[in-house]
DRENGU-102274 format. One line per 8 residues: number of its first residue (from 1); for each residue x, y, z of N, C-alpha, C, O, CB. Coordinates in nm, 3 decimals, padded with zeros to 5 digits. Glycine has a CB too. Example, Ala and Ser with C-alpha at 12.3 -4.5 7.8 and 13.67 -1.06 7.14 Angstrom:
<sites>
1> 01.319/-00.569/00.780/01.230/-00.450/00.780/01.320/-00.330/00.780/01.424/-00.332/00.846/01.131/-00.447/00.905 ~ 01.285/-00.225/00.708/01.367/-00.106/00.714/01.290/00.003/00.787/01.341/00.114/00.804/01.408/-00.060/00.572
</sites>
This chain:
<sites>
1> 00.082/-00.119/00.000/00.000/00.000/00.000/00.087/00.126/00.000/00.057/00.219/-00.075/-00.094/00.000/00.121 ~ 00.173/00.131/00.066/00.292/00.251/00.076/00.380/00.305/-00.008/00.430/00.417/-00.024/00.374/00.226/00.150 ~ 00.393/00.152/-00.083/00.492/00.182/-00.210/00.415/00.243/-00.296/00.444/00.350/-00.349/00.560/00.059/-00.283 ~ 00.282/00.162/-00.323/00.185/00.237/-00.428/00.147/00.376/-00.393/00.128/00.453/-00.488/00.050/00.161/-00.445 ~ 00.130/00.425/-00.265/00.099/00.598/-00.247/00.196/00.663/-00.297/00.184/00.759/-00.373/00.084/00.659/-00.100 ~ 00.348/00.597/-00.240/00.467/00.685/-00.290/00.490/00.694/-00.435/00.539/00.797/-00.482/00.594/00.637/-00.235 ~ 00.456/00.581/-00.518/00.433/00.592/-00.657/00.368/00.728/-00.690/00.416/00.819/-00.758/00.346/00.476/-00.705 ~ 00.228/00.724/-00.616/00.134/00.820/-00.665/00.158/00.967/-00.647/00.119/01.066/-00.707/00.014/00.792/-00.608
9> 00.257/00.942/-00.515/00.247/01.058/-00.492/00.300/01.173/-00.518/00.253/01.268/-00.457/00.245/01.057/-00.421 ~ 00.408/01.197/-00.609/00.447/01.284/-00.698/00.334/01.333/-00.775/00.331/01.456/-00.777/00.543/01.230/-00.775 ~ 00.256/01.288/-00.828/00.139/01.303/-00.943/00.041/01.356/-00.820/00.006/01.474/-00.828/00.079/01.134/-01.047 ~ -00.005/01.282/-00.712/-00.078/01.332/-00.626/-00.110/01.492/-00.581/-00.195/01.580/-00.594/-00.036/01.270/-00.542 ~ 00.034/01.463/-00.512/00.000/01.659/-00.482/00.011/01.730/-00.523/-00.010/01.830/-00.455/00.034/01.738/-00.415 ~ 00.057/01.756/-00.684/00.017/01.886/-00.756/-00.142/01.907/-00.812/-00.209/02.007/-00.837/00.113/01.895/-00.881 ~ -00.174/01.723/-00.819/-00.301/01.763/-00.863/-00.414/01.792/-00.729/-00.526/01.837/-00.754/-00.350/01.642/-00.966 ~ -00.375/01.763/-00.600/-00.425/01.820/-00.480/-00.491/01.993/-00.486/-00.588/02.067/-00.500/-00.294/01.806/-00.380
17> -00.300/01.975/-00.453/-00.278/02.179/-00.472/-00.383/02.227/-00.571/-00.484/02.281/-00.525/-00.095/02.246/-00.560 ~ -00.368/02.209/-00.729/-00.435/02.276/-00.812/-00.583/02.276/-00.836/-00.646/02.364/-00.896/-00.385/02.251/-00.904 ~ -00.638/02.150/-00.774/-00.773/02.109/-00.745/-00.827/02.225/-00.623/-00.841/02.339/-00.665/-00.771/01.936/-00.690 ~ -00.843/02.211/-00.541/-00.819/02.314/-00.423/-00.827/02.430/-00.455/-00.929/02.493/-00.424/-00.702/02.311/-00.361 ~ -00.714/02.494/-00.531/-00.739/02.601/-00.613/-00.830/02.641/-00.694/-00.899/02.743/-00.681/-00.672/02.607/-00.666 ~ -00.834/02.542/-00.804/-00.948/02.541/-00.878/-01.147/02.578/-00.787/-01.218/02.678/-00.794/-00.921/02.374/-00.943 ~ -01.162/02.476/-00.733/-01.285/02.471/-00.644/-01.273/02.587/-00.576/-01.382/02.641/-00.556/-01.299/02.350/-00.548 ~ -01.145/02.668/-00.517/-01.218/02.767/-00.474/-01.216/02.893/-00.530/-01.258/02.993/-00.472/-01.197/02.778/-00.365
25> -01.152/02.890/-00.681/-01.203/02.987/-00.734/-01.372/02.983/-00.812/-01.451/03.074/-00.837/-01.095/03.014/-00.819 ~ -01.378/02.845/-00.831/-01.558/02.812/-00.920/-01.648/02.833/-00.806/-01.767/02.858/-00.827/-01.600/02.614/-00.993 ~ -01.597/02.825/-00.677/-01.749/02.796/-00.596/-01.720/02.917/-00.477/-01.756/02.904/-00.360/-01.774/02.596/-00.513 ~ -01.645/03.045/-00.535/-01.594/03.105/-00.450/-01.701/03.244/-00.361/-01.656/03.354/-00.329/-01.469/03.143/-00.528 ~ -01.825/03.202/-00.341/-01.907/03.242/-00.304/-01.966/03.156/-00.159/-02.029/03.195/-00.061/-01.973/03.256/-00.416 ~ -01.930/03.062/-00.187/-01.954/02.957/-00.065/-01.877/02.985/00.013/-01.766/02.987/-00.041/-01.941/02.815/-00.082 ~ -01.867/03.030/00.197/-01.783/03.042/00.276/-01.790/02.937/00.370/-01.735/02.950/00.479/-01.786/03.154/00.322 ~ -01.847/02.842/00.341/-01.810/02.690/00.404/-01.752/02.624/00.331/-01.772/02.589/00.215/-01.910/02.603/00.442
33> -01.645/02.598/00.429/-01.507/02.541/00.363/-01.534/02.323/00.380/-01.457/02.237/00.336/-01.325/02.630/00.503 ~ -01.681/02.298/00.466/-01.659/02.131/00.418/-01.716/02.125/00.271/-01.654/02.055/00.191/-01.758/02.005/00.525 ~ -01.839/02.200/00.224/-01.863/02.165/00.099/-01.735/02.179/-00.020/-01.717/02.109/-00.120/-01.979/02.248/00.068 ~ -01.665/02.283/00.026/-01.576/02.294/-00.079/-01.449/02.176/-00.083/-01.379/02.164/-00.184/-01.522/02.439/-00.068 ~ -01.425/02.083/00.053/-01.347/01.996/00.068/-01.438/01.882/00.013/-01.397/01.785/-00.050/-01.292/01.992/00.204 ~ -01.550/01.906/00.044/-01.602/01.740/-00.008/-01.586/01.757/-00.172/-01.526/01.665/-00.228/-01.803/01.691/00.042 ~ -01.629/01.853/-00.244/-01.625/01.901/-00.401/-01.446/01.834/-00.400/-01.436/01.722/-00.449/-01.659/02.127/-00.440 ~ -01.366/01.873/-00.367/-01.227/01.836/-00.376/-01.177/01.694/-00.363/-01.067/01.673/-00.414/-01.166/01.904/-00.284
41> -01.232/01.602/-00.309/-01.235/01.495/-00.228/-01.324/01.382/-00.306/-01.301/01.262/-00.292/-01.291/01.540/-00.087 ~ -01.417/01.428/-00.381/-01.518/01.385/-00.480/-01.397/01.389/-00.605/-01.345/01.283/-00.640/-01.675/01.501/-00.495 ~ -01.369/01.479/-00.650/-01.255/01.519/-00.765/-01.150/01.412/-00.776/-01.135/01.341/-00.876/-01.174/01.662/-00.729 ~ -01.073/01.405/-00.658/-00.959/01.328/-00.594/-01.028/01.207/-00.595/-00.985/01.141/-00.689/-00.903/01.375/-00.446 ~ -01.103/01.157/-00.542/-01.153/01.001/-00.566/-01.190/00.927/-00.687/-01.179/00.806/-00.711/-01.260/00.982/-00.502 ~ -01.253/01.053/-00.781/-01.288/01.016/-00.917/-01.132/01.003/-00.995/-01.125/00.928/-01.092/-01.399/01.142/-00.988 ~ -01.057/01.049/-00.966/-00.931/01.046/-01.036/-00.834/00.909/-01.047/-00.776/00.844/-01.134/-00.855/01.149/-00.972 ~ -00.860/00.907/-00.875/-00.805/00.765/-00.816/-00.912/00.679/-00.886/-00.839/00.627/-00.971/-00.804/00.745/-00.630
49> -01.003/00.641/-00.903/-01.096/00.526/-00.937/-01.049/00.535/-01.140/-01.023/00.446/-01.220/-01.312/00.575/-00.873 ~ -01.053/00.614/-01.147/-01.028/00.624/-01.308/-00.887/00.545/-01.325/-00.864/00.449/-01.399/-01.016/00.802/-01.372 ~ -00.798/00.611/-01.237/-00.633/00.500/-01.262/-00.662/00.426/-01.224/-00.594/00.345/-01.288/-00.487/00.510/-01.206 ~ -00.738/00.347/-01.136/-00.714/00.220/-01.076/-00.816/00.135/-01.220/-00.780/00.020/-01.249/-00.783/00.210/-00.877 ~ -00.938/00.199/-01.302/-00.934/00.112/-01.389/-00.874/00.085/-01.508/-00.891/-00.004/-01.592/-01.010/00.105/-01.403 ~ -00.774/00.216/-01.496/-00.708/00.205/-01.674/-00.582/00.116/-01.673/-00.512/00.072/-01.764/-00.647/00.377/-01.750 ~ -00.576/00.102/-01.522/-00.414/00.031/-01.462/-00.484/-00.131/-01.455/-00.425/-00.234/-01.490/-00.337/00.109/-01.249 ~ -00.588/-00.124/-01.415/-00.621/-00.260/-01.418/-00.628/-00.315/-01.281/-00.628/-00.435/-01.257/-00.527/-00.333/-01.500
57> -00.634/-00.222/-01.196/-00.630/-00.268/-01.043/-00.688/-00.222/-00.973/-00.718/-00.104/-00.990/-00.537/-00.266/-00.980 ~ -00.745/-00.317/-00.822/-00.847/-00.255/-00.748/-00.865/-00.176/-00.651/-00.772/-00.195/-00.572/-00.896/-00.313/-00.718 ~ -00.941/-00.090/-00.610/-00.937/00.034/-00.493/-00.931/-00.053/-00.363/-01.025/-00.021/-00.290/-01.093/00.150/-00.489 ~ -00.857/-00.149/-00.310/-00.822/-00.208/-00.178/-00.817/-00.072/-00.115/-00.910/-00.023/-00.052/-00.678/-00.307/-00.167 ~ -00.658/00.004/-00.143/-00.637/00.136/-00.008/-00.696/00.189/-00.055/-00.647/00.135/-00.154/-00.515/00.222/00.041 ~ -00.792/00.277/-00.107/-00.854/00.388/-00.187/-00.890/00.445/-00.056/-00.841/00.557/-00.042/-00.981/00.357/-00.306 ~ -00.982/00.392/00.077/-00.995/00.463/00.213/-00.855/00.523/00.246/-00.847/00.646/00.251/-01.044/00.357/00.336 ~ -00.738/00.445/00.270/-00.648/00.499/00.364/-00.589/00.647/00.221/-00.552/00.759/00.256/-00.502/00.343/00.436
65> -00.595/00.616/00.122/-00.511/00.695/00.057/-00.629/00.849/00.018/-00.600/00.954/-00.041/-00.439/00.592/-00.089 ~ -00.782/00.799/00.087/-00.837/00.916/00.076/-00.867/01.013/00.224/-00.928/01.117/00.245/-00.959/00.881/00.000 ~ -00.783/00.909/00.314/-00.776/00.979/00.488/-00.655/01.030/00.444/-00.662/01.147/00.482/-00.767/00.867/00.658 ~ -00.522/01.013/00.374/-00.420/01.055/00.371/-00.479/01.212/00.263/-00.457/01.331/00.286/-00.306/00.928/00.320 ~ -00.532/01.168/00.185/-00.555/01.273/00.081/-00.616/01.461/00.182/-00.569/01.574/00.187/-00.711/01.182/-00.045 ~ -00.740/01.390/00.245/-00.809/01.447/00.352/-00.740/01.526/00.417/-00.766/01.646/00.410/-00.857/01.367/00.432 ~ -00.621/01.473/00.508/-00.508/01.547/00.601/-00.434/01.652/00.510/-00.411/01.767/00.550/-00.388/01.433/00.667 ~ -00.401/01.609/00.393/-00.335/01.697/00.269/-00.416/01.826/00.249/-00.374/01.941/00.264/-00.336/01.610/00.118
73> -00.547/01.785/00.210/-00.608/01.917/00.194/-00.585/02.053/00.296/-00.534/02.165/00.285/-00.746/01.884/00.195 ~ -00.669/01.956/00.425/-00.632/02.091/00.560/-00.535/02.135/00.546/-00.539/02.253/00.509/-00.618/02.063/00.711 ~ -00.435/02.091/00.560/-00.320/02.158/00.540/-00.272/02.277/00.452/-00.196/02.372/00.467/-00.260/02.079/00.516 ~ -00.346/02.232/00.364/-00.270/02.286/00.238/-00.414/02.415/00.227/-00.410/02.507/00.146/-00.239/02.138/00.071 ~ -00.519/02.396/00.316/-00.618/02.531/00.262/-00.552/02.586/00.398/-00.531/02.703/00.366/-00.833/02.521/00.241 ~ -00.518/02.575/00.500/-00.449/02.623/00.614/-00.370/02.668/00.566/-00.432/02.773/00.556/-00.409/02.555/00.710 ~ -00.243/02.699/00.504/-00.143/02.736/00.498/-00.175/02.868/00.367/-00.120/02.978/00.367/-00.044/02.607/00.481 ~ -00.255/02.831/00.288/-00.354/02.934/00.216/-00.393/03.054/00.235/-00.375/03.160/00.175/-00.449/02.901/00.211
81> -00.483/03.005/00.377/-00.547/03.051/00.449/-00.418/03.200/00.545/-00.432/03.321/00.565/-00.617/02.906/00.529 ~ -00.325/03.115/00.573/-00.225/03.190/00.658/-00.160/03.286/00.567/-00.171/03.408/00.584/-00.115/03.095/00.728 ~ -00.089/03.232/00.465/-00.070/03.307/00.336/-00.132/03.421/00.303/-00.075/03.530/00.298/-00.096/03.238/00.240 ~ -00.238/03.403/00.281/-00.346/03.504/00.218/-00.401/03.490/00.107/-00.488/03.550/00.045/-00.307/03.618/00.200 ~ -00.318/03.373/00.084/-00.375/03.362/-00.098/-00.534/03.317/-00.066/-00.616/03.357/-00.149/-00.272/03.202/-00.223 ~ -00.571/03.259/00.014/-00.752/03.247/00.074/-00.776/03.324/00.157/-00.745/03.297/00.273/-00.808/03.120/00.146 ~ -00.845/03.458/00.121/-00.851/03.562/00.226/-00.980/03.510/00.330/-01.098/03.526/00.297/-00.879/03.724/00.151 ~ -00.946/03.457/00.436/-01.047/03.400/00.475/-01.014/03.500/00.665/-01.091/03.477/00.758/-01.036/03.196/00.441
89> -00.942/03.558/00.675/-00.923/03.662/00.791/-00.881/03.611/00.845/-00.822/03.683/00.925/-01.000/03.725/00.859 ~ -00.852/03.430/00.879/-00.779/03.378/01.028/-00.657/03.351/00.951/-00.643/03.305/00.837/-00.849/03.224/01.128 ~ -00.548/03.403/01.063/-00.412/03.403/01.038/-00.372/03.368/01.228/-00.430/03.385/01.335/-00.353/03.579/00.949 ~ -00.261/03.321/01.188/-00.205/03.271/01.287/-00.103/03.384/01.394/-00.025/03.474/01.364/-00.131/03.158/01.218 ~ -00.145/03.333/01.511/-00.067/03.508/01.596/00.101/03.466/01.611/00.126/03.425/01.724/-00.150/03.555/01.826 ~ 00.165/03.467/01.560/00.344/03.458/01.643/00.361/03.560/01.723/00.478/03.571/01.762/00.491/03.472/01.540 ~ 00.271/03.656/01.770/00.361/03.756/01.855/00.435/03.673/01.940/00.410/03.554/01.954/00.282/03.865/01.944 ~ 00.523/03.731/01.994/00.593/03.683/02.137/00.481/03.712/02.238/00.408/03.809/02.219/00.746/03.775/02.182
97> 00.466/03.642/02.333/00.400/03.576/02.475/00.523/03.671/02.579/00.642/03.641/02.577/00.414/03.347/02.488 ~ 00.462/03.795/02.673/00.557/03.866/02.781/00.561/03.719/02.844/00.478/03.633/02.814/00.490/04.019/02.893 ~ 00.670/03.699/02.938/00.695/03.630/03.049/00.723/03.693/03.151/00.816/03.773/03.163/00.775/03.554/03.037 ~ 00.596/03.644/03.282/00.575/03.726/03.388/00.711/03.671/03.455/00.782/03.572/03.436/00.423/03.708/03.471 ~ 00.716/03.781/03.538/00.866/03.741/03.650/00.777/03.694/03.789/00.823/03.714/03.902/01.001/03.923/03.699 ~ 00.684/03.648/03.775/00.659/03.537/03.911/00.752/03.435/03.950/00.793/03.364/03.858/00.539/03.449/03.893 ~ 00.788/03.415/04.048/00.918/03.275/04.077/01.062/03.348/04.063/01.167/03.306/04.110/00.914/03.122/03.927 ~ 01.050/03.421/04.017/01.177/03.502/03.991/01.230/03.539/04.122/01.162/03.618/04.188/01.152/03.633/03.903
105> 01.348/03.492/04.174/01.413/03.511/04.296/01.516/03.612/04.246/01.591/03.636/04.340/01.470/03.376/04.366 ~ 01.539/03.655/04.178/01.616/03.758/04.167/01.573/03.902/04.240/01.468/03.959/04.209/01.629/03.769/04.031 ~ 01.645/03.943/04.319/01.637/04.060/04.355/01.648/04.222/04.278/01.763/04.263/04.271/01.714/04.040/04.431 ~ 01.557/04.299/04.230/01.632/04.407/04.115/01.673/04.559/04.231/01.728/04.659/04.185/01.476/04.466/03.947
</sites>
């Protein structure tokens, strides 16, 4: 099963990325982001089922390689999302965190 994802998976995640992209520029009125993952995920499965019949072989992992697919997406609309290229307003805070001097035995 592993060898075959790693096969795939060069071919996999560009067509992830650009899928993703795609859907949310066609359906970019929708601000719920599961319909637009399931539209993606529907895409991605039809793709996988199409190689598995032109290859001649059967969807055994097609679940694990569409939980793996799944984790790919979040990610990848998260990092989007942080980016800006999906203006979706949540961005991630790095400020620095003050550190209180409680416990601090130092005398000033």
């Amino acid at each position: 099963m592993w060898k075959e994802l790693l096969k795939i998976a060069p071919d996999l995640i560009p067509l992830i990325i650009q899928t993703v992209l795609d859907v949310e520029n066609v359906v970019s009125g929708v601000r719920n982001g599961e319909i637009k993952k399931s539209r993606v995920m529907s895409i991605i499965g039809n793709v996988l089922d199409t190689k598995d019949y032109f290859l001649g072989r059967d969807s055994d992992g097609k679940n694990q390689v569409l939980n793996l697919v799944s984790m790919f997406i979040d990610v990848t609309v998260s990092t989007f999302n942080y980016t800006g290229l999906f203006a979706s307003g949540d961005t991630l805070d790095f400020t620095p965190v003050p550190v209180s001097k409680e416990g601090n035995d130092e005398i000033n």
